[in-house]
N, C-alpha and C positions, 0 to 999 in steps of 0.2 A: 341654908344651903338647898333644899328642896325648893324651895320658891325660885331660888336664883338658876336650880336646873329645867326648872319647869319654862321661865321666861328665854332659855338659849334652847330650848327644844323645840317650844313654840316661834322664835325666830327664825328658826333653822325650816321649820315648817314654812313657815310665811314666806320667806327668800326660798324655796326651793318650788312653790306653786308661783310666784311671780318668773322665775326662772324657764321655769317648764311652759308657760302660756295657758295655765290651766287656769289664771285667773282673767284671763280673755274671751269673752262670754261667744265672741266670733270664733275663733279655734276651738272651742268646745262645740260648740253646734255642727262647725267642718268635721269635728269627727265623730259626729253621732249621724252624719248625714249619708248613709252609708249607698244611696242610690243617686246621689248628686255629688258633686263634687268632693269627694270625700277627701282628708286629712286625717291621714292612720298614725301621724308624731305622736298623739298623745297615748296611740298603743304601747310606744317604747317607753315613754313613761313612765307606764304602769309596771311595765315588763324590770325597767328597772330597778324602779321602787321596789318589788315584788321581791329580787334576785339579792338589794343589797339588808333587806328587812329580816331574809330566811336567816344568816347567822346570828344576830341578837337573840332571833325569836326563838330560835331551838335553845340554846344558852338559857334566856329565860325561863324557859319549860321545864329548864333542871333544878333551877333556885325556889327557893321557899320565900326569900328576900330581893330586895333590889339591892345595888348597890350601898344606898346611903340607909340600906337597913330597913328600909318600911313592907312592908306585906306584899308582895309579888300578887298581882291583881291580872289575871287575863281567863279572857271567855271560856268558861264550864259547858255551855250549852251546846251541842254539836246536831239536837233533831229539827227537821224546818216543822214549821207549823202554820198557821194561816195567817197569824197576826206579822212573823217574820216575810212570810211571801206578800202578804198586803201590803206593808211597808215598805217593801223595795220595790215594787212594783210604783207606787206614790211618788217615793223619792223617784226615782227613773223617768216618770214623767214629770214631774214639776223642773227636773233639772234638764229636759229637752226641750221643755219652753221658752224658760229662762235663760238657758246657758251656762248656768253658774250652777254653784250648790255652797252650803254654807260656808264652809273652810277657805273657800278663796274670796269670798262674799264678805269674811271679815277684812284678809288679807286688802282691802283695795276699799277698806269703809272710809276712810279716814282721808281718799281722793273726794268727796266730797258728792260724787254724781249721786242724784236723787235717785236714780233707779236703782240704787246699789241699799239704800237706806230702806225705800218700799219694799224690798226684795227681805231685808232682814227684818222688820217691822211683821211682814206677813209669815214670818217664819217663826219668830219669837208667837205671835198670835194663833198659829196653827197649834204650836207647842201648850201654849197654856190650856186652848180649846181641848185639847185631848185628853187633859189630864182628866178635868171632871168627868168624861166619859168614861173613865176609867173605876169611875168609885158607883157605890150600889144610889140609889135614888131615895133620898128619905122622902116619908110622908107628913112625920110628926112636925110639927110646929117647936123650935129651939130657939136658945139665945143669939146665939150665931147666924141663923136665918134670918131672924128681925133685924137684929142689926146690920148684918149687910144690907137687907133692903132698906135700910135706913140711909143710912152710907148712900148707898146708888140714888134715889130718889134726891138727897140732897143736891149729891154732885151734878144730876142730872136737871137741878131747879138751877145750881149757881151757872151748870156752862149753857144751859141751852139747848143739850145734845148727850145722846149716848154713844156707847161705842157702835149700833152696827151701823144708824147713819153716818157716821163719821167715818166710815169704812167704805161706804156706798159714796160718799163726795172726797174720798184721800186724794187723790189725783187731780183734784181743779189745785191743788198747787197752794190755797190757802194754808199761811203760817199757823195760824189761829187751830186750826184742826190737825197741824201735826204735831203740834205742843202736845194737844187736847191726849192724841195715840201715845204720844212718848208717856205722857204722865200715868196711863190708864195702865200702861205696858210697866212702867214701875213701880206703880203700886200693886201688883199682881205680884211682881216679882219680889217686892219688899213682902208681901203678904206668903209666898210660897218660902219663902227663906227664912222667915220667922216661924212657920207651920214645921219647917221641918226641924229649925233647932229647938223647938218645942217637943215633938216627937223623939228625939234623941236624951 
């Protein structure tokens, strides 16, 4: 039942950012363009969203549980900090250049335009990027270190290529090098998923 709520939540999501035009990289731009021709529809949007989100959201503020009984999960954190203002500051501009931002980025993946895939390729890759930056910098010499460079050095003898040239030529459009990202980008991510069912 929770899966089955999750997949009409997320639809509902989906149909309601195609609905709104928010997954129209042109009408996103019209409204961030705020000394040119500006398109202020996607304020109602928000304003909407905004207005029909306050009832649930007071509601759930009072529960301990969700409906189907699982642990009522919503944001404890209420002080900005630098890392919070960094961030949206990042997101804010990567999404004035693009026009998009993830959520309707997925909504519209499966139209097929390559600029929609690059878009979420560099977004999956900025995510994993950050993480190690996140962790302290060892010095020592481990198993885990050889062997990744093991790993990389192989992979790197059979394709020919590592990830950041293949970052640096993504866009001449060659198949061969977006396999190359898909697979680098799923092994990371089979590698992140097993890291953390291991930690649990």
């Amino acid at each position: 039942m929770t899966k089955l709520t999750a997949f009409i939540a997320g639809l509902l999501f989906g149909l309601g950012l195609l609905l709104a035009g928010m997954a129209n990289p042109g009408k996103v731009l019209a409204f961030l363009d705020l000394t040119g021709a500006w398109d202020p529809s996607l304020a109602l949007v928000m304003v909407g969203a905004i207005g029909v989100a306050i009832g649930p959201l007071t509601w759930a503020r009072q529960q301990s549980s969700s409906l189907l009984g699982r642990p009522m999960q919503l944001p404890i954190k209420r002080e900005l900090d630098p890392r919070l203002i960094g961030g949206s500051l990042l997101f804010g501009i990567g999404w004035g250049i693009a026009g998009i931002c993830p959520g309707p980025a997925v909504a519209i993946l499966l139209t097929g335009h390559w600029q929609v895939i690059v878009f979420m390729l560099a977004t999956l890759a900025g995510m994993l990027l950050f993480r190690p930056m996140q962790l302290p910098i060892k010095r020592e010499l481990d198993p885990r270190l050889i062997g990744g460079s093991l790993l990389f050095g192989i992979g790197w003898g059979i394709a020919g290529i590592c990830p950041g040239p293949a970052v640096a030529i993504l866009l001449t459009g060659h198949w061969q090098v977006i396999v190359f990202m898909l697979a680098t980008l799923a092994g990371m991510l089979l590698f992140t998923a097993l890291e953390s069912r291991r930690s649990h």
